[in-house]
N, C-alpha and C positions, 0 to 999 in steps of 0.2 A: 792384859790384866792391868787394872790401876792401879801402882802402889804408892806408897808415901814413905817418909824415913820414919815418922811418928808410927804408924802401924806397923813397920817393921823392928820397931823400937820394941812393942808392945806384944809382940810374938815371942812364942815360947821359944829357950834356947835350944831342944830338942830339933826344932824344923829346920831340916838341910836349908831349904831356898830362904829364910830368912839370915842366915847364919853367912849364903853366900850374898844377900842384900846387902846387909851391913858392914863389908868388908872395904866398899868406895863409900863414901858421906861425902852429898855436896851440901853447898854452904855458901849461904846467902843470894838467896834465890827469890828476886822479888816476883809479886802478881802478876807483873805485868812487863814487857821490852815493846819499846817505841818499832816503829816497823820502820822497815827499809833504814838499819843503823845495822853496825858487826855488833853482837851478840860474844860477852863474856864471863863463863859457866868458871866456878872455882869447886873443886875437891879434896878431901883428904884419903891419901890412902892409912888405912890402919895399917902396924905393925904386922898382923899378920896373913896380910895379902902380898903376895911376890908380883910386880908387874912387869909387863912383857912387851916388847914393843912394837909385836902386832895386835895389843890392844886398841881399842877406839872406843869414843863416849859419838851417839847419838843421840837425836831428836825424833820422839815417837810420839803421836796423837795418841792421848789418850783412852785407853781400849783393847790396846796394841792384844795381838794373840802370840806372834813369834820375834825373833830377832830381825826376820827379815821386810816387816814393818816398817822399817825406818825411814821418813823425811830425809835425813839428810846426814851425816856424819862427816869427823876429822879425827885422826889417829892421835892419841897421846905421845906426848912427851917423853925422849927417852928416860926411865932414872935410873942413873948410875949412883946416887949418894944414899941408899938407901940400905944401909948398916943396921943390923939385926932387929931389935924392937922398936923401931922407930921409927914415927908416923911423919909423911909428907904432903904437902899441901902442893895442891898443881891449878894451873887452868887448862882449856879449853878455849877456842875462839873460832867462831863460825862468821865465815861473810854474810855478808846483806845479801847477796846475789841470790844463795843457797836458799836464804830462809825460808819459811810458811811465809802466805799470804791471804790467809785468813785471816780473820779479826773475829772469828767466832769462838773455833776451835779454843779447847786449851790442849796442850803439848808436856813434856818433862823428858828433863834427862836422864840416860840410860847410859853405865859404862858396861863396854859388854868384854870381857875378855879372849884370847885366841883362841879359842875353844867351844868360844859360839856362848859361855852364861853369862847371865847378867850379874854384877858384883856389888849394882849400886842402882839406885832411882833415886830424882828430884821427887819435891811437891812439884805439883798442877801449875801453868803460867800462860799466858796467852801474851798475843801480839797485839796490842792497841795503843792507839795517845793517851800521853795523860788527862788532855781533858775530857777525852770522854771515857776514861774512867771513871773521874771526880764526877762527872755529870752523871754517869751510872750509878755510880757508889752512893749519891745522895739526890736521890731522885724527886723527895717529898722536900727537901729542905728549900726553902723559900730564900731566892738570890738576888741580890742588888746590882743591877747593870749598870754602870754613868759612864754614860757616852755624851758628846758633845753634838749640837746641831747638825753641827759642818762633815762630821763623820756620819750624820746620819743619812743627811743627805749627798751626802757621797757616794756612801754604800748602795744607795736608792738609785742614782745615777749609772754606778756600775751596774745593778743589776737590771737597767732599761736598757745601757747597752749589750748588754750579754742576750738579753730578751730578743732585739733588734739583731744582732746577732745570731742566734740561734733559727731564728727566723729567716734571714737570707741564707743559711747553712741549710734549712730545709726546702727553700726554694730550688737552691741549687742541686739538693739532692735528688729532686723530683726532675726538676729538669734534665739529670743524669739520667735517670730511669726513663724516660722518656725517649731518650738520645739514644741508651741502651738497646730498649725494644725498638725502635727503628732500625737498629745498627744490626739488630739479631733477626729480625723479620728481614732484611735485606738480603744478611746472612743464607737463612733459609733459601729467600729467591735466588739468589745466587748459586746455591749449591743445587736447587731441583734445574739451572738451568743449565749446571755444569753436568748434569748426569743427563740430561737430556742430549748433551753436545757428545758426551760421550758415547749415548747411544748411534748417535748418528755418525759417528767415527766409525765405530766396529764396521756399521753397514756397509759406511763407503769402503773398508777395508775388505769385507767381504768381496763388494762390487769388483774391484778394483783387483782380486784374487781370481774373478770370474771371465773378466778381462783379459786378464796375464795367462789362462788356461786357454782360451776359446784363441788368442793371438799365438800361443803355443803349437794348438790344432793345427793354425791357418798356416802354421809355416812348415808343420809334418805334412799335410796333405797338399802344398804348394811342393814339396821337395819331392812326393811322392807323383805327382802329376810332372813333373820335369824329367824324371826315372820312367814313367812312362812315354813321356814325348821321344826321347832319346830310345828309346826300346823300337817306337815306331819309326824313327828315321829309319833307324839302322835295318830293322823287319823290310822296311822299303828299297833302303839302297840293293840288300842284299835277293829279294825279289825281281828288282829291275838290272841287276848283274848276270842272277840265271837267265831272267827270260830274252838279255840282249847274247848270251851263250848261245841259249835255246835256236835264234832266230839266227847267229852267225851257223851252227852247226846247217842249220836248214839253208840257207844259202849254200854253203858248202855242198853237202848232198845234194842239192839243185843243181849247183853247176857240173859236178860229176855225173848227176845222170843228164845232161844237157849236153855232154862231151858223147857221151857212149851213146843215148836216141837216133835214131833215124828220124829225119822230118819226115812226118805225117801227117796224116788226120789228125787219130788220135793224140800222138804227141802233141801238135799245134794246141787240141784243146787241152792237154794237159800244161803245158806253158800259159795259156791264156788262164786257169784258173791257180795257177802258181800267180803269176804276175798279179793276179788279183789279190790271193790270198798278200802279197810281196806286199801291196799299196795297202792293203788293210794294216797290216805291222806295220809299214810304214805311219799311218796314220794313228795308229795307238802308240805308235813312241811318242809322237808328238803330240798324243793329246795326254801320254803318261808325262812329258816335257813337262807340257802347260801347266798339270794335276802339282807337280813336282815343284815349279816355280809358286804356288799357289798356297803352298804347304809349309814350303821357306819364308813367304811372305808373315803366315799366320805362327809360325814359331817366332819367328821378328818378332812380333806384335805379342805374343807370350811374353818371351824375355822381356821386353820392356814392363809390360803387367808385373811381372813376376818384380823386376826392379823399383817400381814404386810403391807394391807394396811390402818389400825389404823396407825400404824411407819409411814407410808410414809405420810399420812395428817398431822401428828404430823411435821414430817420433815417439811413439803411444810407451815404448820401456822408458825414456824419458820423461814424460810425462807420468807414469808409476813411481819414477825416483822421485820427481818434486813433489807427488801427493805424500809418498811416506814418510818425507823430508818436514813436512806440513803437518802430517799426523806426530812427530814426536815434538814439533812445537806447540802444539798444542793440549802435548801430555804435561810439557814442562810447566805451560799456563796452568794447567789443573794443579798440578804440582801447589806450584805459590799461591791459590787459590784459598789449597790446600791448609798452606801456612799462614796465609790472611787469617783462616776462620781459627788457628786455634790461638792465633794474638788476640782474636777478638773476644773469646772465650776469657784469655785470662786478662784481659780490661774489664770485662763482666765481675769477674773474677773480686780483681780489686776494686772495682766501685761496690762491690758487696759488702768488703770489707772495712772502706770507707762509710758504708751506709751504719754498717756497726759501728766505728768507732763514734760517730757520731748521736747513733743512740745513750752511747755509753756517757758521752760530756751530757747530754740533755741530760740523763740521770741523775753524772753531776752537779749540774746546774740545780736542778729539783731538789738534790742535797743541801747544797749552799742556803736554796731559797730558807728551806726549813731551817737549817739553822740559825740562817739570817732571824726569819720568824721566835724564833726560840729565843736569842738575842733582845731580841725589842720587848718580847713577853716577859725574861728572866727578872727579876730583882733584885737588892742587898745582897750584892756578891762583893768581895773584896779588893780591891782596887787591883795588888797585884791578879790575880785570876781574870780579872779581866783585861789586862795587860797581854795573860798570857793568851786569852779567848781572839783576842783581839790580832796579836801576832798570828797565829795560825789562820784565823779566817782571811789574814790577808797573805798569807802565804798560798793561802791554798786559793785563792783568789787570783795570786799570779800564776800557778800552775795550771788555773784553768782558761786563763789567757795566753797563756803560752801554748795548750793545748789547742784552744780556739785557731792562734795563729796557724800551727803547723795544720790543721787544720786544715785551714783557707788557702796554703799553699798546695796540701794537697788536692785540692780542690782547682786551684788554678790550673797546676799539674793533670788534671784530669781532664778539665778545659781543653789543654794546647794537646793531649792524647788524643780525647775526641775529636779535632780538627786535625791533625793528620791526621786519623784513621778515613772519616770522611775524604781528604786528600785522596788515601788510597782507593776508599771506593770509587771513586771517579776515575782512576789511574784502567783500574780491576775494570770496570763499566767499558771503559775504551777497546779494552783489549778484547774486551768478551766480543765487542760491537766488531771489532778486525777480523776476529777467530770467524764470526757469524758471516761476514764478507767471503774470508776465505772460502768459508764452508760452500758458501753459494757459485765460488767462482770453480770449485773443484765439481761441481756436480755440472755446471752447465759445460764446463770439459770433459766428465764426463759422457754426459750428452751426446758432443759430438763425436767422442771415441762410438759412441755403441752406431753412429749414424756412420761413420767410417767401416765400422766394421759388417752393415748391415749390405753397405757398398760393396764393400768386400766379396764376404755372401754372393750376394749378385754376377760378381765377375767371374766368382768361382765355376758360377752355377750355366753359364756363358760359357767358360773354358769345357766343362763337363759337355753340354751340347756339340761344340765343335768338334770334341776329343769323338765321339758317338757318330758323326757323320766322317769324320778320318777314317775310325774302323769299320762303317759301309761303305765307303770308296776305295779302302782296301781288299774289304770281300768283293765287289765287284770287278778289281784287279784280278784278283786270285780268279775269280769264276773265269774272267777274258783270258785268263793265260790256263786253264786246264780245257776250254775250249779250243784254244791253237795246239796245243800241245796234242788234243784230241785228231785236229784237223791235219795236224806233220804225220800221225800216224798214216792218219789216211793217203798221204800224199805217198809215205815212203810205202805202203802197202800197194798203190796203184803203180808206182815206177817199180818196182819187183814185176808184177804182173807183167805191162808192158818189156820189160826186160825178158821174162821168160817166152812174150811171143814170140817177141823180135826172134830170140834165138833156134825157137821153133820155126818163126820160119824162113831161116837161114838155113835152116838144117832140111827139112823139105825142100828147097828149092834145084831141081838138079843143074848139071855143066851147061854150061853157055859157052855157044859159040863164039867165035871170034867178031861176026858180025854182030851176033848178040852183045858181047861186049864190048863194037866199039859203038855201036849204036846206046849203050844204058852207058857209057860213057861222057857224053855230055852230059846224060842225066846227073851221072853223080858228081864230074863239075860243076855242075849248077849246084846239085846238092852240095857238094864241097863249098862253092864260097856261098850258099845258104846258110851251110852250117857254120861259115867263118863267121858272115855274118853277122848268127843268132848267137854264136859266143863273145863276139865284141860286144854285141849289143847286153848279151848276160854280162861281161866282165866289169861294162859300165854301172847297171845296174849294183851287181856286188859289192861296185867303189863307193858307188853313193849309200850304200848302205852299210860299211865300212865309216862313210864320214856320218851319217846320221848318229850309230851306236859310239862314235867318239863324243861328236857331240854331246852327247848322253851323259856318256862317263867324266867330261871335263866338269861340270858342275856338281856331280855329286862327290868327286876328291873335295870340291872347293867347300861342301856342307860336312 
């Protein structure tokens, strides 16, 4: 609400809020306060106001609806000397800093006490110069201006080079904007090519996780196919132990029934098909020998497989470290990338700002011109007044040169910003160009990993085959030895047989004379060293096959 001290003057003494208005009177309160000057407001308290000194006097736009309106305030003064009906006069004092900065506006003070009421308002005042209030204040009145040549063409000069001025100020600014949207279009490409880099990271990381599983595989199923090699030695050794048991027990019962037979017929043929059966075992040791050495050779030849590609997953996990090693420097690049674009931002930022301030002096400028104009038009004005027009226009003349300057430095400033940033792009450019290298160099190693591991693949797929013809050479072991195993049956069923004749017909045969037995006498010394013999000749036999099944066993301790 607007008040004044004259309408409060003139209100009934019944009205609470007038009664509490007139209790602060301020006093001597001109039209008008110069701007950007400290501001000093004078009061009387009446006798019967008590002041407090959490009171304070504000500055409110007039209009104001509540206390809390307020521009700007400063707390009163304490009064201690304030002895019963007695009225004291105080100031107020407000910086320049604080003030309104309008020149439209009018304002008045307000002293509000600790309790939130107001106890006092000014009249109405505004912030402007004095001249252009005089020039407001008599706007019809016809003014005499005497300036001199030299000032005029002065004035004329400075305002060609403020023009000339203003004018490389806008050249400059334009060429900022220009520099700008380069810098930001770059921006842009920079950043669609960093997310582009980035896609192509993930990938390779993916790849590279696809790699590290499938080289995982190859060393479970390497480890698993060695678990099986080892499973088949051992199935062999222990195979080729029974069936040299097998064949010693059968020598054995050979030479026992070779002790007890009577040379005969039958018997001869049953030795001749022993001796046969004897050289066929003989000949399947040695070709189980051959099979054996064969088998050792192609495990050799494993383990070594197996050993390089151990190196070669070795290699390829090294080569995962340098890729991941790669991938978080090239996060850190995105990173600063990162931080590039938001310096660039706020260079945008301030050349915006700079493009304002700049608006703001042309305004200026467009000010001055008019006044200037106003000046050369005025008339019969008083010599002092023009004195005073005349200080100001060149005060404000240097402020707008001063402005200009700072200005122009920030403009140069803006200059040598723009030129490093530039710098940086080219820095940025290099590295992206390195990152792009790298990029290439890890994909053609990859390459070769997937052509390694396709190799790989390959060998395995080799090792599977051979593993597949082991376990058919071992079934055809197994089938050769349940065949023998078939045929000793046979043998020990036919020497029982022959056993049971013999005895039978031992046992039919009746007494022999003396002549009868010295006559079959010679026979069975003949027979006797026949049968010595055919024992020396079996015992040789046995030996040699004694050292065969050594032979045997001496290389598989050694496997």
């Amino acid at each position: 609400c607007k008040l004044s001290m004259e309408g409060s003057a003139e209100a009934p003494a019944t009205d609470s809020s007038a009664r509490t208005f007139s209790q602060v009177v301020f006093i001597d309160i001109p039209y008008s306060y110069p701007p950007s000057t400290p501001v000093t407001c004078c009061y009387t308290l009446t006798a019967a106001f008590q002041p407090n000194p959490r009171d304070w006097v504000g500055i409110f736009k007039v209009g104001w609806s509540t206390t809390k309106d307020y521009h700007t305030f400063v707390w009163v003064e304490p009064c201690l000397d304030v002895v019963g009906q007695q009225s004291v006069t105080r100031e107020a004092v407000f910086k320049d800093y604080y003030l309104p900065k309008d020149e439209i506006e009018f304002y008045q003070f307000c002293y509000v006490d600790s309790t939130g009421q107001v106890r006092g308002a000014s009249t109405p005042f505004c912030f402007r110069n004095p001249v252009e209030q005089s020039m407001e204040s008599s706007p019809d009145e016809d003014l005499l201006v005497i300036t001199t040549q030299e000032q005029v063409e002065q004035s004329v000069r400075e305002r060609t080079e403020l023009q000339k001025e203003l004018d490389q100020i806008r050249e400059e600014k334009e060429n900022l904007k220009r520099a700008l949207q380069m810098e930001q279009q770059e921006a842009a490409s920079l950043k669609g090519q960093n997310e582009q880099k980035e896609k192509e990271m993930s990938q390779l990381v993916k790849e590279l996780d696809q790699i590290k599983e499938q080289n995982e595989n190859l060393k479970s199923n390497l480890q698993q196919q060695l678990k099986e090699t080892d499973q088949l030695k051992e199935e062999v050794l222990t195979q080729m132990t029974k069936q040299m048991e097998i064949q010693q027990q059968n020598v054995a019962e050979q030479k026992k029934n070779n002790q007890s037979l009577i040379i005969d017929g039958a018997s001869r043929q049953n030795e001749t098909r022993a001796q046969e059966k004897y050289d066929q075992a003989v000949m399947k040791i040695n070709q189980l020998k051959d099979e054996r050495e064969e088998l050792r050779g192609r495990v050799d030849a494993q383990s070594v497989e197996i050993a390089t590609l151990n190196s070669k997953l070795r290699e390829e996990e090294r080569e995962l470290f340098k890729m991941k090693d790669s991938i978080q420097l090239l996060q850190i690049d995105l990173q600063s990338s990162g931080k590039e674009k938001e310096r660039l931002f706020v260079e945008l930022q301030r050349s915006q700002s700079l493009a304002q301030n700049m608006d703001n002096v042309k305004r200026e400028n467009q000010e001055l011109h008019r006044r200037l104009s106003q000046q050369e038009t005025v008339q019969n004005c008083p010599e002092e007044d023009l004195r005073v027009q005349h200080q100001t226009l060149a005060s404000q003349l240097q402020d707008a040169q001063a402005k200009l300057a700072a200005e122009k430095e920030e403009s140069k400033n803006t200059r040598t910003r723009a030129e490093y940033l530039e710098r940086e792009l080219l820095q940025v450019r290099e590295q992206l160009e390195n990152v792009i290298l790298s990029c290439d160099q890890a994909q053609r190693k990859s390459s070769k990993q997937e052509l390694q591991l396709r190799e790989a693949h390959e060998m395995i797929a080799d090792k599977d085959g051979i593993i597949e013809d082991k376990e058919h050479m071992i079934k055809l072991v197994n089938q050769e030895k349940e065949e023998l195993a078939r045929e000793n049956q046979n043998l020990i069923s036919d020497i029982e047989g022959l056993r049971r004749a013999l005895a039978g017909f031992h046992a039919a045969s009746p007494a022999d004379s003396p002549h009868t037995q010295s006559e079959t006498t010679s026979p069975a010394g003949t027979t006797s060293t026949t049968h010595e013999w055919q024992q020396q000749d079996t015992a040789e036999e046995v030996q040699n096959l004694y050292e065969t099944i050594g032979s045997v066993a001496d290389p598989e301790e050694e496997v």
